[in-house]
PADO-80623 format. One record per residue (C-alpha): x, y, z; chain; residue in one letter; residue number from 1. Coordinates in Angstrom, 2 decimals, padded with zeros to 5 digits. Example, Ala and Ser with C-alpha at 12.3 -4.5 7.8 and 13.67 -1.06 7.14 Angstrom:
BEGIN
        x        y        z  miro  loza  tormar
   012.30  -004.50   007.80     A     a       1
   013.67  -001.06   007.14     A     s       2
***
This chain:
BEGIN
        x        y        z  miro  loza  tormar
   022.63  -010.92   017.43     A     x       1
   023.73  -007.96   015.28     A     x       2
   022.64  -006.45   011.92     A     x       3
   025.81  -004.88   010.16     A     x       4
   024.77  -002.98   006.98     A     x       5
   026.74  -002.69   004.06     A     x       6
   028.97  -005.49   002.85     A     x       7
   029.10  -005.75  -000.85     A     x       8
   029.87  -008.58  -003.24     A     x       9
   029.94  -008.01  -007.43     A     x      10
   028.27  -009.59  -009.49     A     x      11
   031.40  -011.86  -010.89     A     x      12
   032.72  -012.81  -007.44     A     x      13
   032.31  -015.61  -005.13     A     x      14
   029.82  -015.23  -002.29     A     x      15
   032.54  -016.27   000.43     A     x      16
   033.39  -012.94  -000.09     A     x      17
   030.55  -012.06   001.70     A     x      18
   031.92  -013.33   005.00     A     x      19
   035.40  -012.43   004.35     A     x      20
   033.98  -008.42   004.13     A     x      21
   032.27  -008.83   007.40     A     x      22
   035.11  -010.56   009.22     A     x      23
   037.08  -007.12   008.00     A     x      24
   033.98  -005.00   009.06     A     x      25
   033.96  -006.36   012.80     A     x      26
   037.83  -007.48   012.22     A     x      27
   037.50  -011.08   013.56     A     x      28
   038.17  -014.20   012.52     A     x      29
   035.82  -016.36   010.63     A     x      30
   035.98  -018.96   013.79     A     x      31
   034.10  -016.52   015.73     A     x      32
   031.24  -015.91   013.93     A     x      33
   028.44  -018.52   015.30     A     x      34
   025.58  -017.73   013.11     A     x      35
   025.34  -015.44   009.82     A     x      36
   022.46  -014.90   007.71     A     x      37
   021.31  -012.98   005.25     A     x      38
   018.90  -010.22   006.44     A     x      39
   018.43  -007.88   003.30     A     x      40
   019.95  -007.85  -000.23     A     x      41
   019.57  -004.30  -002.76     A     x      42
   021.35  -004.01  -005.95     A     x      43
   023.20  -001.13  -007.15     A     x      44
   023.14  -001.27  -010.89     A     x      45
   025.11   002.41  -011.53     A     x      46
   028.33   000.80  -012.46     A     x      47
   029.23  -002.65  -011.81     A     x      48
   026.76  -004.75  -010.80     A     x      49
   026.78  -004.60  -006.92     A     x      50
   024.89  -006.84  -004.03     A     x      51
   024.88  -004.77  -000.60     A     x      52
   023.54  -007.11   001.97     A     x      53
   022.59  -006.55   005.38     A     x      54
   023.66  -009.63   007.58     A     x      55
   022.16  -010.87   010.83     A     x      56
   025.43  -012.03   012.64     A     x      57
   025.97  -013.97   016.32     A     x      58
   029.35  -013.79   017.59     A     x      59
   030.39  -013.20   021.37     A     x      60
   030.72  -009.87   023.34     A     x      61
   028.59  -008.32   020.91     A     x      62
   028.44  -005.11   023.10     A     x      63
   031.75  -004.15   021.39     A     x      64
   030.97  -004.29   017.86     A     x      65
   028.11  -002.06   018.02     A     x      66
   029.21   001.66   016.60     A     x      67
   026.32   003.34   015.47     A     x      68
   026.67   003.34   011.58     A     x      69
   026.70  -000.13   010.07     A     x      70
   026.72  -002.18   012.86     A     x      71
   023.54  -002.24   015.06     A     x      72
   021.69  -004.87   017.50     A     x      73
   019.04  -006.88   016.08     A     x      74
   015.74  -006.74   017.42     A     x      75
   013.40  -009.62   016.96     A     x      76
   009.56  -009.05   017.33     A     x      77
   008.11  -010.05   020.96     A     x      78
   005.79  -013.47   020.91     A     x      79
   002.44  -012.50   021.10     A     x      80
   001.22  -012.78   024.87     A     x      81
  -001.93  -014.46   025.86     A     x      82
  -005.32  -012.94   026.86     A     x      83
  -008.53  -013.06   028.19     A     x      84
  -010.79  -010.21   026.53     A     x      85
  -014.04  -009.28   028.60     A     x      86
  -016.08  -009.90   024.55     A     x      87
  -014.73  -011.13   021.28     A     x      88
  -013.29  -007.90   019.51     A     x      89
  -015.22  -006.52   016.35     A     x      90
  -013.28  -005.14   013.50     A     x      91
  -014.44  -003.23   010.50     A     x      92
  -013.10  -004.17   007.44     A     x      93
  -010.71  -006.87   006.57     A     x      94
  -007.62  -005.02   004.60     A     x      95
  -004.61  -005.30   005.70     A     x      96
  -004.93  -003.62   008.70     A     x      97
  -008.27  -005.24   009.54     A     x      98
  -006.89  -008.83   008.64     A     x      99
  -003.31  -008.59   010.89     A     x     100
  -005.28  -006.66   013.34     A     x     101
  -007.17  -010.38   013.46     A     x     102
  -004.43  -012.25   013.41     A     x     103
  -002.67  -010.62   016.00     A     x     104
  -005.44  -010.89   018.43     A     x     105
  -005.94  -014.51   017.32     A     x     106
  -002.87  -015.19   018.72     A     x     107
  -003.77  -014.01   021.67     A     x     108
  -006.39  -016.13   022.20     A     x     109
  -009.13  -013.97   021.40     A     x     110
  -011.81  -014.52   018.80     A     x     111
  -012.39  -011.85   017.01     A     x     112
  -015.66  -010.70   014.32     A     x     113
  -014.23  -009.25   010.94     A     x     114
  -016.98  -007.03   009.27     A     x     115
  -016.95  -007.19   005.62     A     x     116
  -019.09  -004.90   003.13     A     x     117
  -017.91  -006.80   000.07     A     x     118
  -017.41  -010.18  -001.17     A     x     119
  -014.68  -012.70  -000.29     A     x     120
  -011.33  -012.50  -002.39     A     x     121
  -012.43  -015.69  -004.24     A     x     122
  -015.49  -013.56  -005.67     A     x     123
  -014.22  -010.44  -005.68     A     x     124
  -011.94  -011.80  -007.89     A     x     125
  -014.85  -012.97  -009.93     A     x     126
  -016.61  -009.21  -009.69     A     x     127
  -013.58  -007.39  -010.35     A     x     128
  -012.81  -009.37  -013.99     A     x     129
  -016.31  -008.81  -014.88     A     x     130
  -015.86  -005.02  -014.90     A     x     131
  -012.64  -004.91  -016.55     A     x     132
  -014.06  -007.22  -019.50     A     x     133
  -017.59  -005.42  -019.69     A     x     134
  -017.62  -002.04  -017.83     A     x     135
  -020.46  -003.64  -015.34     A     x     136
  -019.94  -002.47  -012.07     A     x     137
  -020.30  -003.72  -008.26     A     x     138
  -020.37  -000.99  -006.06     A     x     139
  -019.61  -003.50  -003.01     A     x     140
  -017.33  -005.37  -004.82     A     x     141
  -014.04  -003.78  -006.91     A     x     142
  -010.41  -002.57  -006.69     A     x     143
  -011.17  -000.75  -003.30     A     x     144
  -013.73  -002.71  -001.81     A     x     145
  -014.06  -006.42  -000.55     A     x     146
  -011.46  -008.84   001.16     A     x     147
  -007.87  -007.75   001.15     A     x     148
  -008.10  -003.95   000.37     A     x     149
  -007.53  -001.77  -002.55     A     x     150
  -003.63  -003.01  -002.18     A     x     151
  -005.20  -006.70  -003.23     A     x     152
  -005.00  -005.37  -006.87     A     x     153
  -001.77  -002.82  -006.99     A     x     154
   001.09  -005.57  -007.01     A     x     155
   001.00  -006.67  -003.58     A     x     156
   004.32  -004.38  -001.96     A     x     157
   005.73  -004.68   001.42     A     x     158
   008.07  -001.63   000.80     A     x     159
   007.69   000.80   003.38     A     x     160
   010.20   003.51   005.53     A     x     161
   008.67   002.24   008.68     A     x     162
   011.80   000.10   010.84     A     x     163
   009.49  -001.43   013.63     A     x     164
   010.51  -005.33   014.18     A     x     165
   006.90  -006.61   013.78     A     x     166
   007.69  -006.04   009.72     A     x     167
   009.91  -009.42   010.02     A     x     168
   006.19  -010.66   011.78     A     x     169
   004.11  -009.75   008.90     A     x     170
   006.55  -010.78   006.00     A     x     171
   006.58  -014.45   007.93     A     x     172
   002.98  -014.68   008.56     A     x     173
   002.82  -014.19   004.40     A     x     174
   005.69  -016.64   003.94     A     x     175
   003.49  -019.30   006.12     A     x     176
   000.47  -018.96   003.64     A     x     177
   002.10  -019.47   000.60     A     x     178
   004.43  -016.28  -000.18     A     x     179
   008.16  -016.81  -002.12     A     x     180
   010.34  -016.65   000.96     A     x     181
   012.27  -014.27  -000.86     A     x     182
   010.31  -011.60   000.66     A     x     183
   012.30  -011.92   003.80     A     x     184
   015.33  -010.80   002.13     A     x     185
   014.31  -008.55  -000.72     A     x     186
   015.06  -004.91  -000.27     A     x     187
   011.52  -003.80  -002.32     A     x     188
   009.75  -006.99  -001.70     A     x     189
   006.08  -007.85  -003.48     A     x     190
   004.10  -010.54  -003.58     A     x     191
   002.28  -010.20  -006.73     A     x     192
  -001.73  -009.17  -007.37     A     x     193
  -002.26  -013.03  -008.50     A     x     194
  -000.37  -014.62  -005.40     A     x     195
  -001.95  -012.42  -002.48     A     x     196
  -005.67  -013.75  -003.42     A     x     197
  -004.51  -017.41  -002.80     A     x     198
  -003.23  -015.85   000.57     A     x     199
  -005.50  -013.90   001.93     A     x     200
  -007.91  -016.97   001.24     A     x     201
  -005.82  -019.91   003.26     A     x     202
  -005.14  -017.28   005.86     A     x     203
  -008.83  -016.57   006.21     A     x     204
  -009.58  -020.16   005.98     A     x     205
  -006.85  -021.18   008.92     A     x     206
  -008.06  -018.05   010.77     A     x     207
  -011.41  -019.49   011.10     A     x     208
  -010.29  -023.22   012.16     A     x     209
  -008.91  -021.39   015.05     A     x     210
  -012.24  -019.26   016.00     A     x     211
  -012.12  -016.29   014.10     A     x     212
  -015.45  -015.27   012.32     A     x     213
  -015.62  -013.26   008.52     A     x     214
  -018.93  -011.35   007.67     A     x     215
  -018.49  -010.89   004.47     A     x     216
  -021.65  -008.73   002.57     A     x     217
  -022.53  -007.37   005.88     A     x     218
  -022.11  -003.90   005.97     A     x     219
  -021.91  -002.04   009.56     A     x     220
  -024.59   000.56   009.44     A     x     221
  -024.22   001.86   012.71     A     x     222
  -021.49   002.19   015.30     A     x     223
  -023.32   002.00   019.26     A     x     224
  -022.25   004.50   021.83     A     x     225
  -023.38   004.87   025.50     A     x     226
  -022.22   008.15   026.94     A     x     227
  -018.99   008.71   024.44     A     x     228
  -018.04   004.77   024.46     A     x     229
  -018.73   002.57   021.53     A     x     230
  -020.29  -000.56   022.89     A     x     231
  -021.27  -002.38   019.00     A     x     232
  -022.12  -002.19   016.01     A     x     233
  -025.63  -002.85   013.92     A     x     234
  -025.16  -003.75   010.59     A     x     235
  -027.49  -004.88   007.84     A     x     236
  -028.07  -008.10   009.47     A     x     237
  -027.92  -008.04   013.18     A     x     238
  -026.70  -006.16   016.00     A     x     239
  -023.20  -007.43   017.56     A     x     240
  -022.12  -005.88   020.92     A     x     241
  -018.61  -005.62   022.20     A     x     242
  -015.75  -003.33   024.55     A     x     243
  -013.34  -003.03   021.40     A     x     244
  -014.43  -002.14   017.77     A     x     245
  -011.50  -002.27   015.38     A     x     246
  -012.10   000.58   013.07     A     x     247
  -010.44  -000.55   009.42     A     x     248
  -012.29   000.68   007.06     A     x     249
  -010.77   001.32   003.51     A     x     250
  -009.63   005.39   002.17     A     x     251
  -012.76   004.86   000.21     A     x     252
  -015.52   003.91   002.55     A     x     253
  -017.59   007.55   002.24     A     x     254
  -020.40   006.48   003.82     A     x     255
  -018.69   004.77   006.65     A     x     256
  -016.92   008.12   007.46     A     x     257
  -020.19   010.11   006.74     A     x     258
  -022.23   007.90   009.35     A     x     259
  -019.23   008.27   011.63     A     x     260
  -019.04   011.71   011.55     A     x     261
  -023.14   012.09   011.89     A     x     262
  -022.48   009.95   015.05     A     x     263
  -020.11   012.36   017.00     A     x     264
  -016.58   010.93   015.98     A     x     265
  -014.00   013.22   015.90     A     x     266
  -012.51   013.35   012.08     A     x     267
  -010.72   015.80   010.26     A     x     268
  -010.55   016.77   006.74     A     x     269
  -006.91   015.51   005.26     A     x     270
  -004.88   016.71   002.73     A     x     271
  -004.58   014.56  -000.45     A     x     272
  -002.29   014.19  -003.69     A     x     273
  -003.76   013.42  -007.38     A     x     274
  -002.71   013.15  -010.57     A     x     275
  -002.05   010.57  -013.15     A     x     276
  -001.31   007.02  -014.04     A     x     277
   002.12   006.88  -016.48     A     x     278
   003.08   003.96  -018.38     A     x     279
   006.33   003.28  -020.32     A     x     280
   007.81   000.36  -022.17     A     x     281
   009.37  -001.80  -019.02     A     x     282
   012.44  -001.94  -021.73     A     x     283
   013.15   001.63  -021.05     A     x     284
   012.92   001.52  -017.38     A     x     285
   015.11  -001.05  -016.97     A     x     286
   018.36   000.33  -019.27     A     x     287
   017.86   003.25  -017.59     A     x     288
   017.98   001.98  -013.65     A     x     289
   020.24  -000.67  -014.64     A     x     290
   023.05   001.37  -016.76     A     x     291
   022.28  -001.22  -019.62     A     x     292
   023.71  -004.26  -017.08     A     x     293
   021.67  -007.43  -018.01     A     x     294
   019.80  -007.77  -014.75     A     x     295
   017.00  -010.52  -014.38     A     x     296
   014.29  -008.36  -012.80     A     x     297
   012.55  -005.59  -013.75     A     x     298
   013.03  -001.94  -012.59     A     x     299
   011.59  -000.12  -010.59     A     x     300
   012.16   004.26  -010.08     A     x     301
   011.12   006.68  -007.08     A     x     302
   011.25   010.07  -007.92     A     x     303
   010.63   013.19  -006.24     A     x     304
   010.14   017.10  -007.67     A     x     305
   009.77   019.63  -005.30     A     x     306
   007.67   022.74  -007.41     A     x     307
   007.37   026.35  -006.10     A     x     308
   005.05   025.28  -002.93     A     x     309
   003.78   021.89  -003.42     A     x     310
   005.44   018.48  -004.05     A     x     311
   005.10   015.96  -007.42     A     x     312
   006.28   012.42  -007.07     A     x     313
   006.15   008.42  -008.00     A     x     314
   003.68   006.69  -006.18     A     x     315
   003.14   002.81  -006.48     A     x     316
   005.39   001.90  -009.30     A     x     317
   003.99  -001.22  -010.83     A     x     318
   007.20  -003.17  -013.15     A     x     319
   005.53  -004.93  -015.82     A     x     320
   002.15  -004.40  -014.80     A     x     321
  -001.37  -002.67  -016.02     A     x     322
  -003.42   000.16  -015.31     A     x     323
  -006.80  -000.89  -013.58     A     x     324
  -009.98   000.72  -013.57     A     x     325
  -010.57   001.25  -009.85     A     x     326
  -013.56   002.99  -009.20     A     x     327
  -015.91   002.00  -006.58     A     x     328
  -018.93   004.35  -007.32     A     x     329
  -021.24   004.35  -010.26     A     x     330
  -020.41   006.85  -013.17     A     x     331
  -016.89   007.62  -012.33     A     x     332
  -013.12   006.97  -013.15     A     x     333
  -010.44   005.82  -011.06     A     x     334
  -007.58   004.58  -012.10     A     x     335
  -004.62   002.36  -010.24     A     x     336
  -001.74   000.24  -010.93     A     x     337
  -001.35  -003.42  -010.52     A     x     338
   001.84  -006.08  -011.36     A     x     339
   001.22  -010.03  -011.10     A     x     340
   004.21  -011.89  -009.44     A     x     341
   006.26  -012.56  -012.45     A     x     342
   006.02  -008.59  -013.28     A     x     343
   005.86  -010.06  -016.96     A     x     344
   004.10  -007.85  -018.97     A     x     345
   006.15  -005.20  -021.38     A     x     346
   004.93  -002.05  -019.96     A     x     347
   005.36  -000.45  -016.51     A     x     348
   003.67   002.19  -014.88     A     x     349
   002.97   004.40  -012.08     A     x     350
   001.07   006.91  -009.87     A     x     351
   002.23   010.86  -010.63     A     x     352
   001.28   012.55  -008.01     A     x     353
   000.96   016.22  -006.82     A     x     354
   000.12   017.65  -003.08     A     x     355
  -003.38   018.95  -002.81     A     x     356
  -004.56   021.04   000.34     A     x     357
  -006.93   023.26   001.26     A     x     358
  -006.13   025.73  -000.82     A     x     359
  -007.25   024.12  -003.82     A     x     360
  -010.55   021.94  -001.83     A     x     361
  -011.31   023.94   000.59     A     x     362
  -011.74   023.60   004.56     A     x     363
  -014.35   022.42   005.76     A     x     364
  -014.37   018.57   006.97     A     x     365
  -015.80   017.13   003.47     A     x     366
  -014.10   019.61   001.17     A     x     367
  -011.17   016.93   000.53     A     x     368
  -013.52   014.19  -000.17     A     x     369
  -015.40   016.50  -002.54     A     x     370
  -012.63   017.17  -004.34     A     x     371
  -012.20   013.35  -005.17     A     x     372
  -015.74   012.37  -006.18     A     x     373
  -016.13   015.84  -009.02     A     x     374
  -012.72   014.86  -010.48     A     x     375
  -013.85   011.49  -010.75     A     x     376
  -017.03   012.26  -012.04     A     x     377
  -015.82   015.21  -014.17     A     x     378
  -013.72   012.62  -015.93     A     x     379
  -016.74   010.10  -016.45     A     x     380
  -018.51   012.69  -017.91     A     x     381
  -015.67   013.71  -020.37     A     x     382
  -015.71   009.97  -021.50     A     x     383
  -019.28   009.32  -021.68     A     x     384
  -018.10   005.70  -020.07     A     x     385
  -015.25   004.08  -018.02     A     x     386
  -012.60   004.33  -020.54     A     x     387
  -010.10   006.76  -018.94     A     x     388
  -008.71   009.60  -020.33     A     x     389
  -005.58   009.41  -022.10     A     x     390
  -002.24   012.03  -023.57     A     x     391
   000.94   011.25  -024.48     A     x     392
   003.08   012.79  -021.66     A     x     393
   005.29   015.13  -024.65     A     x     394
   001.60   016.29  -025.80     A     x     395
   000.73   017.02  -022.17     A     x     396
   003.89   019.46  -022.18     A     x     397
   002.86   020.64  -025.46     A     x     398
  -001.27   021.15  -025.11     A     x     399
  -001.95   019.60  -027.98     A     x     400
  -003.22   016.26  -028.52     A     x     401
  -002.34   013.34  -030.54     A     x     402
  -002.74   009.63  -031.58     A     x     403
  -000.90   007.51  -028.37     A     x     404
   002.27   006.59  -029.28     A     x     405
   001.32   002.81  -027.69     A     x     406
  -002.27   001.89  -026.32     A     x     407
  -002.50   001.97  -022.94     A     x     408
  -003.08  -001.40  -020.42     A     x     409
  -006.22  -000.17  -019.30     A     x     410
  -008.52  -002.83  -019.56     A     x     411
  -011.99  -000.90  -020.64     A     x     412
  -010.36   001.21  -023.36     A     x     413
  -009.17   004.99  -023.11     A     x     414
  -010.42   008.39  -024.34     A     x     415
  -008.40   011.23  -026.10     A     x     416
  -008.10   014.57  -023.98     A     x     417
  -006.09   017.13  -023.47     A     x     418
  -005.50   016.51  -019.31     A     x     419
  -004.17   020.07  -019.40     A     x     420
  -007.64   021.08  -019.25     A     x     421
  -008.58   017.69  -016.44     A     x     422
  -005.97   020.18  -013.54     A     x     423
  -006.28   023.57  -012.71     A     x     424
  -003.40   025.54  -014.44     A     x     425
  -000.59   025.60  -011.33     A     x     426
  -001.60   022.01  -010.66     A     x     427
  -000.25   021.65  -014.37     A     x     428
   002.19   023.66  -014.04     A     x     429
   003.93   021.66  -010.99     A     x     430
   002.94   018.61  -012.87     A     x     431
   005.04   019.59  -016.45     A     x     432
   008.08   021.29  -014.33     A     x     433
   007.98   017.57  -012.78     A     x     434
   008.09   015.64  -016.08     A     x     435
   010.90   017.75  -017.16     A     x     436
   013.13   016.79  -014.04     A     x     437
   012.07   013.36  -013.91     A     x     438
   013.01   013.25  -018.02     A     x     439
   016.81   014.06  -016.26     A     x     440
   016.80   011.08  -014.52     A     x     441
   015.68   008.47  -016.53     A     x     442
   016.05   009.93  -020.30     A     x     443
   013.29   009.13  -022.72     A     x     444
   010.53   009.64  -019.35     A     x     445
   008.61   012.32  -021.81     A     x     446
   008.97   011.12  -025.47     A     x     447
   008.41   007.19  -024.59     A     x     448
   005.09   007.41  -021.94     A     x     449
   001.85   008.32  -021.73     A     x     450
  -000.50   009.15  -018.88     A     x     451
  -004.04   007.86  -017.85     A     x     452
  -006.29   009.70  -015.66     A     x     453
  -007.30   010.16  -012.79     A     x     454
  -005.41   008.79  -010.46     A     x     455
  -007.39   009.98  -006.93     A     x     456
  -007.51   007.25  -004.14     A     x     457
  -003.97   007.32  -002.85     A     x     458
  -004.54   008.10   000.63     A     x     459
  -008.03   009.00   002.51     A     x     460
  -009.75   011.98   002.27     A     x     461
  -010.20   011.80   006.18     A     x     462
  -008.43   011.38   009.57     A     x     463
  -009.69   009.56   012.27     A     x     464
  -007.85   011.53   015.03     A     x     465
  -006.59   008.82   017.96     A     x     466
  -004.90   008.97   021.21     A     x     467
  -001.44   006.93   022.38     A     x     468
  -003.29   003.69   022.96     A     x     469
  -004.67   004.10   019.40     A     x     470
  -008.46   004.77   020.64     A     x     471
  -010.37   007.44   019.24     A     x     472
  -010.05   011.02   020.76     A     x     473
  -014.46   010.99   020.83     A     x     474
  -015.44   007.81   021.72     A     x     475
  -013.40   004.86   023.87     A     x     476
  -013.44   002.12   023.25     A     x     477
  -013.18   002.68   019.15     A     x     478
  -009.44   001.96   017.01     A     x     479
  -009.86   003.79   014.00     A     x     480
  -006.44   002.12   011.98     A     x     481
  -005.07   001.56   008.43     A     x     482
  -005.88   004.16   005.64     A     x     483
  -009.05   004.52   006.03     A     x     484
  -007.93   006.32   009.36     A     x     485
  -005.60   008.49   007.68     A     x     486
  -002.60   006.43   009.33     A     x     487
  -000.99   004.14   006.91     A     x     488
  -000.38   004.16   003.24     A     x     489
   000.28   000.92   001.55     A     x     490
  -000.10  -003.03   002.31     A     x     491
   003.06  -002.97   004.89     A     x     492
   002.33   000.38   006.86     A     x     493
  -001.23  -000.85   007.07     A     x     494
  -000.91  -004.26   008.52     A     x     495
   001.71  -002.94   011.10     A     x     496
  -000.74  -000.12   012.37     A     x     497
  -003.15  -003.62   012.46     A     x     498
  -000.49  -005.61   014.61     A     x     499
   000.25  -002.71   016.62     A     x     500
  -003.59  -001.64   017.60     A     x     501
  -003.76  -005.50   018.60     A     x     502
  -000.77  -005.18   020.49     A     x     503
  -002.62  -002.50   022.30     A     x     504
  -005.67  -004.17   023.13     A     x     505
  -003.04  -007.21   024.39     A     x     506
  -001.56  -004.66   026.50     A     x     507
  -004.54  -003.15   028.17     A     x     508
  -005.48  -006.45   029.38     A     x     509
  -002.56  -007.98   030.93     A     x     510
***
């Protein structure tokens, strides 16, 4: 079968256009195509409205048709091989990576032990409400901690730059619990914050008909070694032994990475990127993406600044969605970005961020992390609660300070500050040389938003460093995966390093 890129259909014409295009593309006849369907469909909105589809076409002697541009081979996914593991595989943490890491191996045949510190999704749900309506927070259970992830409560994207087959795996496996099937096709697919509970539950729940055990509120204490090879874990509870603990903890699991690193593991400090949350009427966003075309979806923007040595840009862009309190610790802010399915709410918003190395934190292996927790409680402090601090993006450019020009989505309320004063001056100074470029591309980006702060928990502060067959460099028999290991960034990235440290695992044993 063959994928062939680019075949466009407006908005006013017929879709047997569609196969009349590719017939010209491959130039054959419409008898000798034996199967078409539609792989991928983006919209470009900067005249006429304009489908481009990608196409997943049969047709005989397909050898010929292949050139290298728009026409390549498609490559479906491998079915997952059977096993026989010497013990039933423990994994730490159940995000994304965690949870397909599972699933793969379930499919396998082996049973594996998912390691939870927080709550089900169910309850989490529950705890996570709770702190948006009354500022009382769970430490164990939040935005970053408990079943699902941090990317639970950020909109639920499957966009990634990744092209690895086992993405067409993933997107299914969501389809089969309860997912709109359009994610197969979409170009920016998302699930929605409100839809991925309800499947990460009935996938948990089908996972465990078929063997697979959840811990939930049992937190590994303790990883076991015997001369450099991790043989189990000890957690709160119990001791569990095993040949193959799944590493998966979340970017925000300090004391996971502080016990590993007291234990020998070889980690390394990591650069990061912080900044701010922006929101905007959803209005603006989409006239502006769209060219004023009457589109039934909202908009979403990427953009990208590159400052005198250090990079600014979009980062999980939530259309119609809300600023979240996300902090997972006591006395500090966090803030994050979150859209429900429909993406139905007026405002959008999303993460500005700006590169941060060790020139700014520091080298040694916890400056990074360091760096994260004194912003986050600087900004408590400032506040005197969890209401975040809050400038209109024209003020920020200005330093001065005014009434918002629109309150903010945040549910617990936001502070007045002059976030000129949050960033050390060049951090500021990349950040405003940013706005002004990014005010270029979609006009109005300046006078019509406002920011919320901090935004800090976009990637880990860590790296679990990890050899070809995805073991750790210290200690065999130890995966560190997902974000948490520094090797993923996002729902999609995360659940593919999952499938592919399962894969590996498969591998070893056949």
């Amino acid at each position: 079968m063959l994928l062939v890129d680019g075949i466009k259909r407006r908005q006013n014409e017929d879709e047997k256009v569609i196969k009349e295009r590719l017939c010209k593309t491959l130039h054959i006849k419409a008898r000798d195509i034996k199967e078409l369907t539609i792989d991928k469909i983006a919209i470009d909105a900067r005249r006429d409205i304009t489908y481009i589809y990608r196409l997943k076409v049969k047709v005989e002697n397909e050898e010929r048709y292949i050139n290298g541009q728009n026409v390549h081979r498609y490559i479906r996914y491998q079915a997952i091989p059977k096993v026989t593991l010497n013990s039933r595989p423990i994994i730490i943490g159940d995000g994304p990576s965690g949870l397909f890491c599972a699933y793969t191996l379930l499919k396998a045949g082996a049973k594996p032990i998912i390691f939870e510190k927080g709550k089900d999704v169910e309850q989490r749900k529950k705890d996570v409400e709770t702190f948006f309506k009354t500022g009382i927070l769970d430490p164990s259970s939040n935005v970053q901690f408990g079943e699902g992830g941090a990317g639970t409560f950020s909109d639920a994207k499957l966009t990634t730059r990744i092209k690895d087959p086992y993405i067409e795996f993933i997107t299914e496996t969501f389809v089969k619990y309860g997912a709109d099937k359009k994610i197969l096709i979409e170009n920016h697919p998302h699930i929605g914050s409100d839809k991925i509970i309800e499947i990460m539950r009935d996938m948990r729940r089908d996972m465990i008909k078929n063997g697979a055990s959840f811990h939930f509120e049992e937190e590994v204490k303790e990883v076991l070694c015997k001369d450099d090879k991790i043989i189990g874990v000890k957690t709160d509870k119990d001791t569990y032994f095993s040949d193959y603990v799944i590493l998966a903890i979340g970017h925000s699991a300090f004391d996971s990475f502080k016990m590993l690193i007291d234990k020998g593991v070889f980690v390394q400090r990591k650069d990061l990127a912080i900044g701010f949350r922006v929101e905007h009427p959803q209005s603006l966003i989409d006239h502006n993406q769209f060219h004023g075309h009457d589109i039934d979806k909202r908009a979403e923007y990427f953009l990208r600044y590159k400052a005198k040595d250090r990079g600014v840009y979009s980062f999980c862009m939530c259309p119609g969605g809300y600023v979240i309190p996300s902090s997972s610790d006591l006395m500090t802010i966090c803030t994050n970005g979150m859209s429900n399915s429909q993406r139905d709410n007026i405002y959008a918003n999303s993460a500005i961020l700006c590169q941060i190395d060790s020139r700014d934190t520091g080298d040694d292996l916890y400056a990074s992390y360091r760096y994260i927790r004194d912003l986050e409680k600087k900004a408590y402090q400032i506040s005197g609660s969890y209401k975040a601090l809050a400038q209109n993006i024209q003020d920020y450019l200005n330093d001065k300070t005014s009434t918002l020009i629109f309150g903010s989505t945040y549910a617990l309320g936001t502070y007045l500050y002059d976030l000129n004063k949050l960033y050390p001056k060049h951090i500021n100074e990349a950040f405003k040389e940013a706005f002004i470029d990014f005010d270029k591309k979609i006009p109005g980006f300046i006078k019509q938003g406002i920011m919320v702060a901090p935004e800090t928990r976009s990637s880990s502060p860590f790296r679990i460093k990890r050899n070809e067959d995805m073991q750790s460099i210290s200690h065999k028999g130890l995966y560190p995966i997902g974000e948490g290991a520094g090797y993923a960034g996002g729902i999609m990235s995360s659940a593919l390093d999952g499938v592919h440290c399962a894969l590996k695992i498969i591998e070893e044993d056949l």
